[in-house]
Every structure is written in C-alpha cells, then in structure tokens.
PDB file of N, CA, C and O in Angstrom:
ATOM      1  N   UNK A   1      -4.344  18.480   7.298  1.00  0.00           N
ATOM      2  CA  UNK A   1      -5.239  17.371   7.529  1.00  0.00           C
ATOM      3  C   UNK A   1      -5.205  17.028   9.021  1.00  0.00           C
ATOM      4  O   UNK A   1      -4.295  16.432   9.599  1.00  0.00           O
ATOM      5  N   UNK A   2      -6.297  17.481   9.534  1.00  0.00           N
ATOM      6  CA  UNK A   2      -6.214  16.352  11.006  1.00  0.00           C
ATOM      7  C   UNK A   2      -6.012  14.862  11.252  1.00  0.00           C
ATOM      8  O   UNK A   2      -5.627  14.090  10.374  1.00  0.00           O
ATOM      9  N   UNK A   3      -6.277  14.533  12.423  1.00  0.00           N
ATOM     10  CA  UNK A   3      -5.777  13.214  12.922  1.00  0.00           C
ATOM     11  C   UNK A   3      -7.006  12.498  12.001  1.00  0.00           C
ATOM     12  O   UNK A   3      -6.812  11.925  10.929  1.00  0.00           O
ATOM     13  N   UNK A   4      -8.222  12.654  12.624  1.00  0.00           N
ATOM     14  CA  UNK A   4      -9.607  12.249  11.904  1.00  0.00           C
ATOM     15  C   UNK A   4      -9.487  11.935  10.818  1.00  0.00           C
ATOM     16  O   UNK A   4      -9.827  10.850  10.344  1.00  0.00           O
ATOM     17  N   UNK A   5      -8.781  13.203  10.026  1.00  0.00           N
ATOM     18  CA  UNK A   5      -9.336  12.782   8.870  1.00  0.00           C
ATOM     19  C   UNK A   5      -8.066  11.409   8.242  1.00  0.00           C
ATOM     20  O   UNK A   5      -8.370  10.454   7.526  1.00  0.00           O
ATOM     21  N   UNK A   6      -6.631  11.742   8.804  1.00  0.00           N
ATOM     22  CA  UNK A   6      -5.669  10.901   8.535  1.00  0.00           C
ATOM     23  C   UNK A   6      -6.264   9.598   8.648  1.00  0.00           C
ATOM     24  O   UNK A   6      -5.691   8.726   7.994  1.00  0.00           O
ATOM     25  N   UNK A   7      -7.322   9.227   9.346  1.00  0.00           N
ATOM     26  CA  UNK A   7      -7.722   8.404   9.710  1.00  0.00           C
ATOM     27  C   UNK A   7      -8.267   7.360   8.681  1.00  0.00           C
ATOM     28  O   UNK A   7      -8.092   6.143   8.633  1.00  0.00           O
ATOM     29  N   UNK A   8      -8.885   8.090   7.979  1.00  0.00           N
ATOM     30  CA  UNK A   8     -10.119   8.134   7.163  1.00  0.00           C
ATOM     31  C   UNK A   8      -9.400   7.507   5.424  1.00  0.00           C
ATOM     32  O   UNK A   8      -9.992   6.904   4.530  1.00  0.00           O
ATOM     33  N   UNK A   9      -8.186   7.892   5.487  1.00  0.00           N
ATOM     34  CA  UNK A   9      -7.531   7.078   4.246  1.00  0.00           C
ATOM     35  C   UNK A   9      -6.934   5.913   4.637  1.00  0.00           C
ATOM     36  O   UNK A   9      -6.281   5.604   5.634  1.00  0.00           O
ATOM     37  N   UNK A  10      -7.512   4.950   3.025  1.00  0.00           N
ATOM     38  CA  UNK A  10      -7.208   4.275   3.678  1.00  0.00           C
ATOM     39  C   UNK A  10      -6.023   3.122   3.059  1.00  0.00           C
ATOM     40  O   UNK A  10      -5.166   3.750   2.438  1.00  0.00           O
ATOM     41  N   UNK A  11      -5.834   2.095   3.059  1.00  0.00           N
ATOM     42  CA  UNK A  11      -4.044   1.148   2.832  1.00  0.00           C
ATOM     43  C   UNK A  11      -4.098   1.642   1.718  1.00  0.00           C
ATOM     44  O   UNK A  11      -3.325   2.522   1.337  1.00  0.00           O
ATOM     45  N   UNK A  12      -5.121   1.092   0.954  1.00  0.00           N
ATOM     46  CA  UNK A  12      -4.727   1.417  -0.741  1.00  0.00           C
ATOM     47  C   UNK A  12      -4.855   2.314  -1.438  1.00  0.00           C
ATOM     48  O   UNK A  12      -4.601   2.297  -2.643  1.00  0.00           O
ATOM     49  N   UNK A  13      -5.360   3.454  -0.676  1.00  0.00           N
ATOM     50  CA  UNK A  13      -4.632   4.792  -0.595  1.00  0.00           C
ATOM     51  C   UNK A  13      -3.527   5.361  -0.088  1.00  0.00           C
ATOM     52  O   UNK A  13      -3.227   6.473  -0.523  1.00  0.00           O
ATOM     53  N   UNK A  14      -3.053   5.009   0.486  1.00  0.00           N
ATOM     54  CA  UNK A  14      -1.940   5.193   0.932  1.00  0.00           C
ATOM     55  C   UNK A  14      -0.801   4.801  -0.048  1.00  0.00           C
ATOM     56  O   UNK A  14       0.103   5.540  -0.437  1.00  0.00           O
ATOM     57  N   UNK A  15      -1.019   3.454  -0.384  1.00  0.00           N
ATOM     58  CA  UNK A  15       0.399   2.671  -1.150  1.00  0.00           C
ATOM     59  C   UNK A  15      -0.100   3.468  -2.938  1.00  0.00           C
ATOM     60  O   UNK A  15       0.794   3.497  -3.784  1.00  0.00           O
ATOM     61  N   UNK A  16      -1.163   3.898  -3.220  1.00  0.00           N
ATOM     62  CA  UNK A  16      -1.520   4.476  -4.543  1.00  0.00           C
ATOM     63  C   UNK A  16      -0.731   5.408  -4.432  1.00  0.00           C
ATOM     64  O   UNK A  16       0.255   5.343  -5.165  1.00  0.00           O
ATOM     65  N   UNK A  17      -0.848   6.610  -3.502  1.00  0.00           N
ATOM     66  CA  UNK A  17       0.069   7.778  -3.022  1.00  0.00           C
ATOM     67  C   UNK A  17       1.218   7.581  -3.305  1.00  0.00           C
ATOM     68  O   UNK A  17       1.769   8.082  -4.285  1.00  0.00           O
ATOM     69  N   UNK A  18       1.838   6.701  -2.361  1.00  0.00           N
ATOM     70  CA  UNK A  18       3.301   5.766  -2.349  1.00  0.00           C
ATOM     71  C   UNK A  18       3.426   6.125  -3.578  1.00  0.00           C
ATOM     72  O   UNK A  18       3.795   7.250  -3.914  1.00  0.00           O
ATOM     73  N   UNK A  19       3.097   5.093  -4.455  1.00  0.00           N
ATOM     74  CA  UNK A  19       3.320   4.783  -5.882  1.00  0.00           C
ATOM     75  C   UNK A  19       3.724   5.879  -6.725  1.00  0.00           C
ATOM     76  O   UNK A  19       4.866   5.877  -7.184  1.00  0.00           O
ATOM     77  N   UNK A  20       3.002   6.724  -6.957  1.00  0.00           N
ATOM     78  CA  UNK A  20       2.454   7.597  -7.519  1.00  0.00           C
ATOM     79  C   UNK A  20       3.780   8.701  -7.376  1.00  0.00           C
ATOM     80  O   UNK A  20       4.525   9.056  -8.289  1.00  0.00           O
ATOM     81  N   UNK A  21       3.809   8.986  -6.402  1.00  0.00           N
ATOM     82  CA  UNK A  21       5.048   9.581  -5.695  1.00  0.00           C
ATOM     83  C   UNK A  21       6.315   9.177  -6.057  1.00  0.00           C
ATOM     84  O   UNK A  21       7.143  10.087  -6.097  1.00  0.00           O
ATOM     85  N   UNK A  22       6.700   8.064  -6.332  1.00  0.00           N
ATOM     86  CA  UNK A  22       7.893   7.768  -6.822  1.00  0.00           C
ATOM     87  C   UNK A  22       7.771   7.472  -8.497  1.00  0.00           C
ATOM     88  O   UNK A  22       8.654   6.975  -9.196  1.00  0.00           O
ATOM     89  N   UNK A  23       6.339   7.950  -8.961  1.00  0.00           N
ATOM     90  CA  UNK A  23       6.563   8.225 -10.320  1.00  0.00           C
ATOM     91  C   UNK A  23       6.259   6.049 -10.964  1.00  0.00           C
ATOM     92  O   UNK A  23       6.551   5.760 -12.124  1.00  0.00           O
ATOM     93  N   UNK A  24       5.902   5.336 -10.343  1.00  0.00           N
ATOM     94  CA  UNK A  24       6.069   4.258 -10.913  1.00  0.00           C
ATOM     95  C   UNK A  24       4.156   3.645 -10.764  1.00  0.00           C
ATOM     96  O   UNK A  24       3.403   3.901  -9.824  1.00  0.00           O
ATOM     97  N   UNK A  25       3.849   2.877 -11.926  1.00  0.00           N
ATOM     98  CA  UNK A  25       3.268   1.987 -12.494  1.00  0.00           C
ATOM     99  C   UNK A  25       2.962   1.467 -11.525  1.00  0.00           C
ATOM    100  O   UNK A  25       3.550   1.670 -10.462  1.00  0.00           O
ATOM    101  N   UNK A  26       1.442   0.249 -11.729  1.00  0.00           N
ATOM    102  CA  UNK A  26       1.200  -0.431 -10.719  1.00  0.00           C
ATOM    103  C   UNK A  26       2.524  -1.791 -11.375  1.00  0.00           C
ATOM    104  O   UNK A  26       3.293  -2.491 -10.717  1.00  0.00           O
ATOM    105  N   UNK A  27       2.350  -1.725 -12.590  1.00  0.00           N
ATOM    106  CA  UNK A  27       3.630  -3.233 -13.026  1.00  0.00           C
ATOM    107  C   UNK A  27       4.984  -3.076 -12.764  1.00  0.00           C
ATOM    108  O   UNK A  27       5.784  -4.011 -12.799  1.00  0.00           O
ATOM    109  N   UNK A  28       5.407  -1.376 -12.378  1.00  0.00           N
ATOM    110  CA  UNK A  28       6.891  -1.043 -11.887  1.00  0.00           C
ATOM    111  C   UNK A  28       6.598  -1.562 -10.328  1.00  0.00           C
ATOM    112  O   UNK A  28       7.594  -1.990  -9.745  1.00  0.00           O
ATOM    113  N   UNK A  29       5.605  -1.569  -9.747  1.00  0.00           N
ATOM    114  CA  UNK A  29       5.292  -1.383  -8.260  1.00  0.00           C
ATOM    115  C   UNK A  29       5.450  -3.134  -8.267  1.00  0.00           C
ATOM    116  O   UNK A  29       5.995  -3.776  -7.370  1.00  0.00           O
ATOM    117  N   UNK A  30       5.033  -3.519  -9.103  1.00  0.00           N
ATOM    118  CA  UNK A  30       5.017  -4.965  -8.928  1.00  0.00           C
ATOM    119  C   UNK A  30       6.108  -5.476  -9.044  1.00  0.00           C
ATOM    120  O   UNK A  30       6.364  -6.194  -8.078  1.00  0.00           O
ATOM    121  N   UNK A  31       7.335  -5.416 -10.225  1.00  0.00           N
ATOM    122  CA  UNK A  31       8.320  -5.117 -10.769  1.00  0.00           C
ATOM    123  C   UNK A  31       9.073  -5.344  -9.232  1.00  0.00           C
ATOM    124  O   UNK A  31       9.302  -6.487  -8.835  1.00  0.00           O
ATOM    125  N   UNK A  32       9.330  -4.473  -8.642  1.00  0.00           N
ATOM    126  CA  UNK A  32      10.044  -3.816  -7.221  1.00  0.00           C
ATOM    127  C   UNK A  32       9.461  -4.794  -6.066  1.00  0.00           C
ATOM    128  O   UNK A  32      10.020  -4.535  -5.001  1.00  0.00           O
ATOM    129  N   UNK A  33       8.668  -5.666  -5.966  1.00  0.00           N
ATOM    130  CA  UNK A  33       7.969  -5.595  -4.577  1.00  0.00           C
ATOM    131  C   UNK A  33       7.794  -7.319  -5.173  1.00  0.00           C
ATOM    132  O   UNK A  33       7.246  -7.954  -4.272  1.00  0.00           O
ATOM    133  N   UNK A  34       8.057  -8.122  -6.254  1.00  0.00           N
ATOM    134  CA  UNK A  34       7.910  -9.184  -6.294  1.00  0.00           C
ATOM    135  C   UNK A  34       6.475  -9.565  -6.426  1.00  0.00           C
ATOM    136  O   UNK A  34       6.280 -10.780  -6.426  1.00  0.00           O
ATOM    137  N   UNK A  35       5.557  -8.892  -6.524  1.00  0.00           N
ATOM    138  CA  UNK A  35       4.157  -8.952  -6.627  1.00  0.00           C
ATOM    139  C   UNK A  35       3.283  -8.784  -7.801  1.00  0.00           C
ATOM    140  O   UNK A  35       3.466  -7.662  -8.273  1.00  0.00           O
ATOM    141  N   UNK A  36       2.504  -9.383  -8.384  1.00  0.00           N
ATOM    142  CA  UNK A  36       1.833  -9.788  -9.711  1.00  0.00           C
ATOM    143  C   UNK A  36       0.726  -7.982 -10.222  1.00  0.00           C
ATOM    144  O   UNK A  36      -0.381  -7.708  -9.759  1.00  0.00           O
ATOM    145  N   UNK A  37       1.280  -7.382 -10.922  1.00  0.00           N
ATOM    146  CA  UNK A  37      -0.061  -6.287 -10.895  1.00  0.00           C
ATOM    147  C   UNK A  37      -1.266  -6.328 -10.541  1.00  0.00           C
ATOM    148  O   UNK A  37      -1.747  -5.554  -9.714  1.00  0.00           O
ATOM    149  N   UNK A  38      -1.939  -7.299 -11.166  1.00  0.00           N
ATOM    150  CA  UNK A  38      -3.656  -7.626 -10.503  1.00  0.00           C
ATOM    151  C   UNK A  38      -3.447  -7.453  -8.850  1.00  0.00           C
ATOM    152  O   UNK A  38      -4.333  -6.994  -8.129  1.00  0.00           O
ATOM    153  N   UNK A  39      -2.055  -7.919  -8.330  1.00  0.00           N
ATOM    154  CA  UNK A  39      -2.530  -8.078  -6.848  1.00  0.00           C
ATOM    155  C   UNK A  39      -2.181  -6.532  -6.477  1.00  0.00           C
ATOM    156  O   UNK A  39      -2.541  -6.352  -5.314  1.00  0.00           O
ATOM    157  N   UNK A  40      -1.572  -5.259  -7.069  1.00  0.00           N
ATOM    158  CA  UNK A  40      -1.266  -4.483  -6.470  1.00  0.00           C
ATOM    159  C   UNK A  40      -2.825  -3.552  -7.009  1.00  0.00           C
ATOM    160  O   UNK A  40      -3.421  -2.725  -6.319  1.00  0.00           O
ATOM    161  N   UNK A  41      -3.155  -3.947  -8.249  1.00  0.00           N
ATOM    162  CA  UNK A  41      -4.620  -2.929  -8.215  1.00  0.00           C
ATOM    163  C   UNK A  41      -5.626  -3.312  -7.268  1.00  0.00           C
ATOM    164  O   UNK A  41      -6.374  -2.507  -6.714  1.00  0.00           O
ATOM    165  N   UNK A  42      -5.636  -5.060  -7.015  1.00  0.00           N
ATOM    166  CA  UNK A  42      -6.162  -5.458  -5.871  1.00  0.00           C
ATOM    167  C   UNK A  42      -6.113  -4.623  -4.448  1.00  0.00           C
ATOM    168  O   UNK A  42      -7.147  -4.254  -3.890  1.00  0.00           O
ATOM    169  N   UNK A  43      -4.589  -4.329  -3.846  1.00  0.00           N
ATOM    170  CA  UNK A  43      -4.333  -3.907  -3.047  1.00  0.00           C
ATOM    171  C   UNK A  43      -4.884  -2.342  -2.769  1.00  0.00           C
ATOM    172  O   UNK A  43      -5.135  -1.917  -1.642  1.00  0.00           O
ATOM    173  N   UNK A  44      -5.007  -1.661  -3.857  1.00  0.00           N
ATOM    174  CA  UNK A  44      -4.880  -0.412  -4.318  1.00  0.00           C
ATOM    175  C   UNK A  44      -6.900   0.199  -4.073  1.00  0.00           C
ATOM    176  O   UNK A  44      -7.569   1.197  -3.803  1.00  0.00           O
ATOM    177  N   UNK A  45      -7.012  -1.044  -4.363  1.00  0.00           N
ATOM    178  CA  UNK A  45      -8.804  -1.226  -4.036  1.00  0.00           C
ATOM    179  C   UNK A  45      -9.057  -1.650  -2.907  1.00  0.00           C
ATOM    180  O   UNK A  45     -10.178  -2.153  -2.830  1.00  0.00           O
ATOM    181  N   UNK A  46      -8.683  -1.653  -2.320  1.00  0.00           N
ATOM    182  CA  UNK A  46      -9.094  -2.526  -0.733  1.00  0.00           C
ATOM    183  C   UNK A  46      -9.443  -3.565  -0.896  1.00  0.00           C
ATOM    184  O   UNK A  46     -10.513  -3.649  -0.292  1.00  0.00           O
ATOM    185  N   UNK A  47      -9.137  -4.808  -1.519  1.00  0.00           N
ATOM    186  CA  UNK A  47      -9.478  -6.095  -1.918  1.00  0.00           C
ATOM    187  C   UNK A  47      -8.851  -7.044  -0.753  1.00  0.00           C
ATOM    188  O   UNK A  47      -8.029  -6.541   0.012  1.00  0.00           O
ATOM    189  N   UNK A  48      -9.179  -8.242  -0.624  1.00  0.00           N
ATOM    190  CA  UNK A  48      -8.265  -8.923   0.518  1.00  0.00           C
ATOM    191  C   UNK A  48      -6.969  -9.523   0.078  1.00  0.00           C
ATOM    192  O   UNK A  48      -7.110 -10.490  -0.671  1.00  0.00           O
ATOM    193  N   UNK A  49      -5.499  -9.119   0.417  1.00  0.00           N
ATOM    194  CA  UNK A  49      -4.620  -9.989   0.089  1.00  0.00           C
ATOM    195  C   UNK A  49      -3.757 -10.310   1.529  1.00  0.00           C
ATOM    196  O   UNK A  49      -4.447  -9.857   2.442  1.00  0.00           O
ATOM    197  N   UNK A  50      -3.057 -10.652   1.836  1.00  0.00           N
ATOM    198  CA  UNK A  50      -2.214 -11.531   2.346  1.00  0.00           C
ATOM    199  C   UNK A  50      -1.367 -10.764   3.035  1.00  0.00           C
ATOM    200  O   UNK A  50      -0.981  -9.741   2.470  1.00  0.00           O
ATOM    201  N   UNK A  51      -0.802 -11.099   4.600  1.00  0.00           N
ATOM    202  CA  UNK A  51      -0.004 -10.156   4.841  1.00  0.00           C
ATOM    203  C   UNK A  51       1.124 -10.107   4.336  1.00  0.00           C
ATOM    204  O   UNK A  51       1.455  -9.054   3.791  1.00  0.00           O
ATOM    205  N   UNK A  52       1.908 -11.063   4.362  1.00  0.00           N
ATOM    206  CA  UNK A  52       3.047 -11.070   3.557  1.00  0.00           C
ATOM    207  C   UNK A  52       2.956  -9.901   2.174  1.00  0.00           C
ATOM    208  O   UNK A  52       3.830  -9.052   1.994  1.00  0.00           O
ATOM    209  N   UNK A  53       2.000 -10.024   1.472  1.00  0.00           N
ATOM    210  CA  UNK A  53       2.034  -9.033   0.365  1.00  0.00           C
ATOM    211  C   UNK A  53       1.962  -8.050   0.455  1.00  0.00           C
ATOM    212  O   UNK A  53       2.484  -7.295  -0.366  1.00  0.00           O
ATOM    213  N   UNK A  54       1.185  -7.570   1.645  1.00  0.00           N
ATOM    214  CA  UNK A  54       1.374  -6.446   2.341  1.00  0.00           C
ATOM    215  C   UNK A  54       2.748  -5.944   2.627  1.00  0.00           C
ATOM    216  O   UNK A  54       2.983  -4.747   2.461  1.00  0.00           O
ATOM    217  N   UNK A  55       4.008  -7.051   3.191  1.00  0.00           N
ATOM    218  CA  UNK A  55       5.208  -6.551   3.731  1.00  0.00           C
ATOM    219  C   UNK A  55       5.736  -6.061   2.344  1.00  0.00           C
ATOM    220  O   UNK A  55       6.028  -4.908   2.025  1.00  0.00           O
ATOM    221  N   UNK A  56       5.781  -7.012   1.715  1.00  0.00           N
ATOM    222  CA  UNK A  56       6.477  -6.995   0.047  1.00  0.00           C
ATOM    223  C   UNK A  56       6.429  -5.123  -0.404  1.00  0.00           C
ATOM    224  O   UNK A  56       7.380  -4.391  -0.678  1.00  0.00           O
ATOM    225  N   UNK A  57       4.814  -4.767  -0.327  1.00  0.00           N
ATOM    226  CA  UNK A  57       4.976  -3.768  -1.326  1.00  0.00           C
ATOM    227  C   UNK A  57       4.999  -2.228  -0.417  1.00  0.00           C
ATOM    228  O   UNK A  57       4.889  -1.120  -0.940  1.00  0.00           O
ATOM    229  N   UNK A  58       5.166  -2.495   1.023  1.00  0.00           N
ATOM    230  CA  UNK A  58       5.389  -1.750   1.927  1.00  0.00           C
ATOM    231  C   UNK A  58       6.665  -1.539   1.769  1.00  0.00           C
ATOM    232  O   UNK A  58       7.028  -0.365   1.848  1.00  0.00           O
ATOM    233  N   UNK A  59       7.722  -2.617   1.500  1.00  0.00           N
ATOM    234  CA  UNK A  59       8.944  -2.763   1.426  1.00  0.00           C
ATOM    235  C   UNK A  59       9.376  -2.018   0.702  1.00  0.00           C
ATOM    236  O   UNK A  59      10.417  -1.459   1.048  1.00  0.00           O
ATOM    237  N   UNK A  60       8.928  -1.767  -0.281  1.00  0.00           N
ATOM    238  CA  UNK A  60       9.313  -1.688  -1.652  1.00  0.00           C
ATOM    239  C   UNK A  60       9.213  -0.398  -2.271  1.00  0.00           C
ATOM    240  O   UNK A  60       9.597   0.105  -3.327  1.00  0.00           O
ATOM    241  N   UNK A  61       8.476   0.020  -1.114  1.00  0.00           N
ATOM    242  CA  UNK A  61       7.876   1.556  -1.263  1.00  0.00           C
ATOM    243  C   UNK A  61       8.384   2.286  -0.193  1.00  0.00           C
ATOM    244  O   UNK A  61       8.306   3.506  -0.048  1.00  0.00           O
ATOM    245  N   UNK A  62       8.916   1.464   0.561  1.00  0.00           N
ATOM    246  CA  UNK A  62      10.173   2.086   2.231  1.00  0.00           C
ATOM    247  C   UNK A  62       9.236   3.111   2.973  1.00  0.00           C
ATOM    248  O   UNK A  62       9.410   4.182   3.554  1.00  0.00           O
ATOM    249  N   UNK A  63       7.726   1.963   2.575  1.00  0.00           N
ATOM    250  CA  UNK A  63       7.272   2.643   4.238  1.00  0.00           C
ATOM    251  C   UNK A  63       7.320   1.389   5.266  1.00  0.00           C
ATOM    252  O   UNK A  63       7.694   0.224   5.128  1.00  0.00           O
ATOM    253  N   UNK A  64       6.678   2.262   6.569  1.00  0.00           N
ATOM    254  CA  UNK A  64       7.098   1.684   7.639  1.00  0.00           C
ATOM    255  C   UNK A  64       5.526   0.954   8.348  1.00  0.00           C
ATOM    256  O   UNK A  64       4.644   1.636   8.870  1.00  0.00           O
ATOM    257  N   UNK A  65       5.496  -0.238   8.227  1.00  0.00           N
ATOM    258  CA  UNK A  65       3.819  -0.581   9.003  1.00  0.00           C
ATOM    259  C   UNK A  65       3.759  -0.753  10.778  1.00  0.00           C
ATOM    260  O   UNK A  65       4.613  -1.267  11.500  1.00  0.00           O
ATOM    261  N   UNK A  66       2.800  -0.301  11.063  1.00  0.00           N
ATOM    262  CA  UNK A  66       2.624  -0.318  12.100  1.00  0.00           C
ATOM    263  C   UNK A  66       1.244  -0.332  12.844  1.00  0.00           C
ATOM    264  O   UNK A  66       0.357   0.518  12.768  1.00  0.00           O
ATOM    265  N   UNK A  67       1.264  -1.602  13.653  1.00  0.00           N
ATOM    266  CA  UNK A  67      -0.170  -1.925  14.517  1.00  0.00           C
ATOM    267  C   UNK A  67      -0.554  -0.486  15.205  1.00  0.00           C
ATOM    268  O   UNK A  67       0.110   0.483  15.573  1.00  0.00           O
ATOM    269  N   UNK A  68      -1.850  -0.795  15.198  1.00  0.00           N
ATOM    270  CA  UNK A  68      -2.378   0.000  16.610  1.00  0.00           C
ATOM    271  C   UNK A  68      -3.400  -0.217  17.286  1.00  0.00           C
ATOM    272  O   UNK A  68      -4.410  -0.545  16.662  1.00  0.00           O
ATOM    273  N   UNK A  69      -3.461  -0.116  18.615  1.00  0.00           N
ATOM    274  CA  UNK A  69      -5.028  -0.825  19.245  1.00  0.00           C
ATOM    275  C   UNK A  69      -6.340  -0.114  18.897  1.00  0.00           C
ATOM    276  O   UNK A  69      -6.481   1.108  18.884  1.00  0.00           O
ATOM    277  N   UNK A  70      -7.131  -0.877  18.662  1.00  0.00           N
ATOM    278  CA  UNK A  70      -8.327   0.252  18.411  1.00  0.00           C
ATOM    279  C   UNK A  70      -8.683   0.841  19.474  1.00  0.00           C
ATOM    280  O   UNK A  70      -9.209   1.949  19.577  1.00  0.00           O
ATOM    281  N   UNK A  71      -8.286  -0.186  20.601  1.00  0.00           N
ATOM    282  CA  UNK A  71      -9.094   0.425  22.656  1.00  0.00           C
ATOM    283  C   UNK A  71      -8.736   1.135  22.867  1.00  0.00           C
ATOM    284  O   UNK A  71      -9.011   1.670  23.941  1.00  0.00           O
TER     285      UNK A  71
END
C-alpha cells in the first residue's frame, strides 16, 4: 500500500482493523476501553464522538495517536 493510499483509510477503519485483529467484539472493544458499544459502532462509522473516547479505545487497542499538519 502506498503513502496515498494509507491515507485514504480512515479512524474507523483503522480501530475496526484494530479490533478485528485481536479477535474481539465491538461489546469486548467496549468491555476494554470503558466505552458503551453504540459509541464504538459509532466510532467504527465515522460518526462524531469525543476526543477523550477517542483516547479510551486507542488505549485499549495499544495504538499510538498522532497529530499531523495538513501544510
């Protein structure tokens, strides 16, 4: 996969991957990360939640977030 296309997926693809990968449920994912299921299929859809919930299930899934400038 190139950079481009790395580009091109996106959070709640990423944390679906996550998930998925360690074999667990969106309610195990919730389970682990302190977070309600609706909010992780939320998440999982590109829906708007919260950063904090963001840290939670980043956490929880032991990835690592990180800004970047768009300029």
């Amino acid at each position: 996969m190139n950079e481009k296309q790395c580009e091109q997926v996106s959070f709640g693809e990423t944390i679906r991957e996550a998930r998925k990968k360690r074999g667990w449920s969106q309610t195990e994912l919730g389970q682990q990360s302190g977070v309600s299921r609706p909010t992780i299929a939320r998440v999982e859809a590109n829906g708007d939640v919260t950063t904090a919930t963001i840290v939670k299930i980043a956490q929880a899934l032991g990835l690592k977030l990180e800004l970047k400038d768009s300029g």
